[in-house]
Phi, psi and omega in degrees: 000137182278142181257156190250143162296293189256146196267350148318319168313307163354147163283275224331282154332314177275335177290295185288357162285311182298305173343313194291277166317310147330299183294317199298323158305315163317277191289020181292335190278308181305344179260302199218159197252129173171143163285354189266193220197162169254171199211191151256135199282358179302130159249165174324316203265011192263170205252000145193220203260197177214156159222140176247113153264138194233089177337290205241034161055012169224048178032029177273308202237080151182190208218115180257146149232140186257159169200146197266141186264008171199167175289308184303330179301309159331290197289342178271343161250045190012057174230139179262327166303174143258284201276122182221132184277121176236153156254168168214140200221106204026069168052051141238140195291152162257127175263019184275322204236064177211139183232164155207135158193182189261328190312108146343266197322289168358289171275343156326303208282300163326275156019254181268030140308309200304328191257355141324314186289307191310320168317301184278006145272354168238000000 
């Protein structure tokens, strides 16, 4: 069995982001019309993985979701949730446009509901 440093590394982790990314672009066509994509947003130093749409390519305007790719993972970095959804509205959180749940589908929906909005404020 192979060992990992950072748990981003994982097939477990790269299976379930791109997967993430993948639904999430698919069902984007049902909320909004945009050339941008959701893409991934992790970083090394974060305690679990991210997808971002970034409106405007200048980390100003757009809606992340972080999400833990297993209960354990989660649990062990004392969050009871996997997903939690932000908007940022010239680089700031709205704190009006915020979820946490277990729901997959859920926070997805949220998602682009969120960049749904995001379209028509800027």
């Amino acid at each position: 069995m192979k060992t990992y440093i950072n748990w981003y590394h994982t097939p477990e982790y790269q299976t379930f982001i791109k997967g993430l990314i993948q639904d999430t672009n698919k069902q984007s066509e049902q909320y909004y019309s945009a050339p941008t994509q959701w893409m991934n947003s992790t970083y090394h130093n974060d305690v679990c993985g991210s997808i971002c749409f970034d409106l405007d390519s200048n980390g100003e305007n757009y809606v992340q979701m972080w999400a833990f790719h297993n209960d354990a993972e989660a649990k062990r970095e004392g969050f009871v949730e996997k997903y939690t959804i932000v908007t940022y509205e010239n680089g700031s959180e709205n704190e009006d446009s915020f979820l946490v749940t277990n729901d997959r589908q859920e926070a997805i929906t949220y998602a682009l509901e969120s960049v749904s909005a995001l379209l028509t404020w800027t």
